[in-house]
N, C-alpha and C positions, 0 to 999 in steps of 0.2 A: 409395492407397485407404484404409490405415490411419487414415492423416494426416486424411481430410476423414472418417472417423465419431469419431474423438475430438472433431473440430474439430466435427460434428455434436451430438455428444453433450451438450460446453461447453454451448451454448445450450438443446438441444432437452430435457435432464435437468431441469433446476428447470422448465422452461416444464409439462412431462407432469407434474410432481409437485405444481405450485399448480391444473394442470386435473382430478385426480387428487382431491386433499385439497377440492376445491371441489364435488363431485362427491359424496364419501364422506359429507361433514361439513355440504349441501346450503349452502355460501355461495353468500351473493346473487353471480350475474353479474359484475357490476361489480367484486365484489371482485376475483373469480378472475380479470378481464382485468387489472385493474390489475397484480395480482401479475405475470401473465404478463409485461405490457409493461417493469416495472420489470427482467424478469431477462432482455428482449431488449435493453434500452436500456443499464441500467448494466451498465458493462462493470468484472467483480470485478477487485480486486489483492489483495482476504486469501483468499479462498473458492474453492475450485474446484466442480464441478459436484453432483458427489456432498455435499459438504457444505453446500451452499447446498439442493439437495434435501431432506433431513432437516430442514436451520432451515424452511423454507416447509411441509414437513409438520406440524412442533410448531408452529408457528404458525397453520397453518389450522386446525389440531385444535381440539377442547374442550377440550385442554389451558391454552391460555391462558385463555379465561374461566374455567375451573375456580378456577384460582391467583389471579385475579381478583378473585372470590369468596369465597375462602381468605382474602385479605391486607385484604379488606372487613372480613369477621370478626371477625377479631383486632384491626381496629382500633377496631369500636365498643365487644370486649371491653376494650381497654384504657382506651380512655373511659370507661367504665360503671366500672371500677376504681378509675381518678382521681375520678370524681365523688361514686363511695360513700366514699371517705375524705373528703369536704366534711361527712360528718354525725358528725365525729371532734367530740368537746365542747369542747376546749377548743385556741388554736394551738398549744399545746406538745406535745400528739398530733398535730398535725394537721400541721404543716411537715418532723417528723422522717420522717411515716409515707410523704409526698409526696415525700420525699428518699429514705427506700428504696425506697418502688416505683418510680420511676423509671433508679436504677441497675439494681432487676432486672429491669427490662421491656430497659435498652438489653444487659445482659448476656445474657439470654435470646433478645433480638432477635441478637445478632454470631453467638453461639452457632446458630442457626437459620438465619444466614446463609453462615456457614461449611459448615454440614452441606449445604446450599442448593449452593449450591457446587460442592462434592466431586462430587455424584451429579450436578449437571447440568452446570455449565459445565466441570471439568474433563476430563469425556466428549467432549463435544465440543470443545474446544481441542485434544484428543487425535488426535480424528477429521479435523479441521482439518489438524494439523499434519501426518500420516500421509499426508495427499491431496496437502500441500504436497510433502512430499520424493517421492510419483511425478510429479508435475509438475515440480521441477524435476531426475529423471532420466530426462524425455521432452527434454527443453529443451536439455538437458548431450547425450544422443543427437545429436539433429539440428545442435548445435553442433560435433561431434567430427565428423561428415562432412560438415558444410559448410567448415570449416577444410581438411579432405582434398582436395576437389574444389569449389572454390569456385566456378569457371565455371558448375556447374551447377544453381548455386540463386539465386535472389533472396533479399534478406539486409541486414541495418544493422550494422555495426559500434560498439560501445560501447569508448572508448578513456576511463581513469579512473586516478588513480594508485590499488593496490591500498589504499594506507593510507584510502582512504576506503568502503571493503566497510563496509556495517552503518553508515554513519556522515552520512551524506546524510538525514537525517531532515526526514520530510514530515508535516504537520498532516491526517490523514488519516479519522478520526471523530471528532465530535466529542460527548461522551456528556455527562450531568449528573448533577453527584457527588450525595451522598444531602446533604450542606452544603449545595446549591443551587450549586454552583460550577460551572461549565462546564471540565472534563477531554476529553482528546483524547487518541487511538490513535495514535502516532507511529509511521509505516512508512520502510521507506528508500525511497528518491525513484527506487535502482535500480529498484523493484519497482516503481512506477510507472509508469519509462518500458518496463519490460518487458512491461507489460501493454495498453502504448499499439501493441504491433505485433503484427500477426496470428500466428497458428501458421505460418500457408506463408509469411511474409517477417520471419523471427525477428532479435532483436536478440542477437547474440552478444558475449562477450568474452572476454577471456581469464583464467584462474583455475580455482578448485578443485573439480572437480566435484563435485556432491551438497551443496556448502555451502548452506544456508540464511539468509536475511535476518532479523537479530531484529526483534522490536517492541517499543515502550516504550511506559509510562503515563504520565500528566503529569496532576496536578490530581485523582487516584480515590483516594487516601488509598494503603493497605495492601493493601486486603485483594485486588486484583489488582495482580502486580507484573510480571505476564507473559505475555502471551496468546495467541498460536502464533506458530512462524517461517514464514516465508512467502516464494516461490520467486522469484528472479531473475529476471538476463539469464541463457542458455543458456554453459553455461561451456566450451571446450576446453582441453586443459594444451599448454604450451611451458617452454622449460627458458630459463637467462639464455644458452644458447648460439645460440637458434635464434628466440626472439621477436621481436626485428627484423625479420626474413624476413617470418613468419608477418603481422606487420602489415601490410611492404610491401605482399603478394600480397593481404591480406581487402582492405587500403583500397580497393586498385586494382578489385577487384570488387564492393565494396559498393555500395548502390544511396545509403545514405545514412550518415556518418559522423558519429556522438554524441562529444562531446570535455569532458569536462570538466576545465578548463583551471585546473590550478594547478600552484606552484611546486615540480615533483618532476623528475629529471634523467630518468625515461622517459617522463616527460609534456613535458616540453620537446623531449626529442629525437623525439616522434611531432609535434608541433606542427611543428619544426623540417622534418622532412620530407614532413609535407600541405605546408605554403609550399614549398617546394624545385620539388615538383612539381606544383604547380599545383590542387591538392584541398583548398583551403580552401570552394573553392567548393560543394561539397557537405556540407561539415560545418553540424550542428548544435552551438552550445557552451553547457555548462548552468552557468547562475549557480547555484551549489546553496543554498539557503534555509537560516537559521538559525533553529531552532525552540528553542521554551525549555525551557530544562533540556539541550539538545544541543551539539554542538560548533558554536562560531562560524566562521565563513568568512571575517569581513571584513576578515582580515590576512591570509590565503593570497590572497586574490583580488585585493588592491594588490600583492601582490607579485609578481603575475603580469601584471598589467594594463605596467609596465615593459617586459619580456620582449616581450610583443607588439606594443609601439608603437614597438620596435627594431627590428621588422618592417615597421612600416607600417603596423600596424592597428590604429585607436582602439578603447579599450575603454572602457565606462559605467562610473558608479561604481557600487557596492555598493547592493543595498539586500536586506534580510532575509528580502524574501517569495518573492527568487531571480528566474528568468527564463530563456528561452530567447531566443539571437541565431544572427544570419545573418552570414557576412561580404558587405557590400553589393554591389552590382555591378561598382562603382569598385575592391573590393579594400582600400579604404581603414578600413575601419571596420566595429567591429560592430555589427550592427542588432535592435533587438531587434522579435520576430516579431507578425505580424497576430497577438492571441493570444485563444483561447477559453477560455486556464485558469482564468480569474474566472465564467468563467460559471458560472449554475446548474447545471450538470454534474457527474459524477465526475472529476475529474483525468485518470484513463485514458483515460476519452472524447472529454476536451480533445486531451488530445495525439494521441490516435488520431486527431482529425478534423485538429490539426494538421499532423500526417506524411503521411497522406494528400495532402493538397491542397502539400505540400514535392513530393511525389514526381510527383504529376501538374504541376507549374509547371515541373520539370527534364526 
């Protein structure tokens, strides 16, 4: 019962706070559906309920046009600035004085932007990351007794070697630097596909509980170098005496088996025994994507592609933007899937609609 009002909440929180904020602050209709539809459809991986709440609050407010109109301001003040020094008599006033006001408008502006900052965004980055770590000690819970009694949950298994926590980096917003540059929110790909499976048929793995997923900037200059950590797969602990077991027993009752296949001696010996026993057929296996500025893949993943065609099973070559494969019906090879992660969609809801239609075709 717990389970389906948090599960309720997820969605029903931001939907009551844009029909709330549209409501208080008289926006048009359309807005407030649109908000609403965006926060039934996209499905989050950085935001949880409560803090998606508040951003569609400050957003629906007068707070934004406010600031709006704030940064209108200041901008025709700065013109009206540069233009009165055009009535400077001669260029030798006139070029030095357009060289200092322009360092102190961009010093005053960093300055302004910093202070900007502090009081808003790192509030909420705070509030963010606070909501992350009870999200993923909701997730680590339901992990820790589904490892217990696995018979009696529905459930995915995520099998990964540990050196890749944090390291699976995914091209995940893509934002525009004040240069004009196009910068992006790199998240890991965990958090991803964690967010691509419901609360009641959780993607678990094994590892640390309460650890959190960082996030990287790419292309935003300085003055953001970190934005909040953000919640996995649902973690259970095993010791090096007993993790064998624990994987035999989840595989054998998972409904579907995540394998990210490269060359590490607990990752081959889990490969080793889904083929042993005949579970390749329910695996999912993730090309992990190499994003820039992040770790490259395309020499762990030839040196694993060997490994498995000593098996029997062809694997693709590499490519950057990553993928998900099947092993085919034949057993022979892997196939990479009907895929909706290009679409105009969020990632999560890609693969959410992916796994779905995995789990109804088996």
């Amino acid at each position: 019962m717990l389970r389906r009002l948090l599960l309720f909440a997820h969605w029903a929180l931001p939907c009551a706070a844009a029909v709330l904020a549209g409501w208080l602050f008289d926006r048009h209709p359309l807005i407030t559906a649109g908000v609403v539809a965006a926060c039934v459809l996209l499905r989050p991986v950085h935001t949880g309920a409560v803090s998606r709440a508040v951003v569609i609050l400050l957003a629906m407010s007068p707070v934004g046009p406010f600031l709006l109109e704030v940064y209108r301001w200041v901008a025709d003040l700065v013109v009206a600035g540069w233009t009165a020094l055009d009535a400077l008599p001669t260029i030798f006033l006139s070029w030095p004085a357009h060289l200092l006001y322009a360092v102190l408008c961009l010093a005053v502006g960093s300055v302004v932007s910093l202070i900007g900052f502090a009081l808003v965004g790192q509030p909420c980055f705070a509030l963010m990351e606070l909501e992350s770590s009870a999200r993923q000690r909701a997730r680590d819970a339901a992990a820790r007794r589904i490892a217990e009694t696995p018979d009696r949950y529905r459930f995915a298994l995520y099998l990964r070697p540990f050196t890749t926590s944090g390291q699976l980096a995914s091209n995940a917003v893509g934002v525009l630097s004040a240069d004009g540059q196009v910068g992006n929110i790199q998240t890991d790909f965990e958090a991803v596909l964690a967010s691509a499976f419901p609360a009641h048929r959780p993607l678990i793995a094994a590892g640390r509980p309460g650890e959190l997923l960082p996030t990287g900037v790419q292309g935003l200059g300085s003055m953001i170098e970190h934005t909040w950590d953000i919640p996995g797969t649902g973690k259970f602990q095993c010791t090096e005496a007993n993790w064998r077991s624990r994987v035999r027993t989840l595989a054998r009752h998972a409904e579907t088996v995540v394998v990210v296949p490269l060359d590490f001696a607990g990752t081959r010996w889990e490969i080793n025994w889904l083929y042993r026993n005949g579970l390749l057929s329910k695996c999912v296996f993730v090309m992990p994507p190499t994003m820039a500025g992040a770790r490259d893949y395309e020499k762990p993943w030839a040196q694993v592609e060997g490994f498995l065609r000593a098996r029997g099973v062809q694997v693709p070559g590499y490519r950057s933007s990553g993928g998900l494969f099947e092993v085919s019906a034949d057993g022979t090879e892997l196939v990479s899937r009907p895929s909706f992660v290009y679409a105009p969609v969020p990632r999560a809801t890609a693969l959410l609609i992916q796994f779905a239609l995995t789990r109804r075709r088996r």
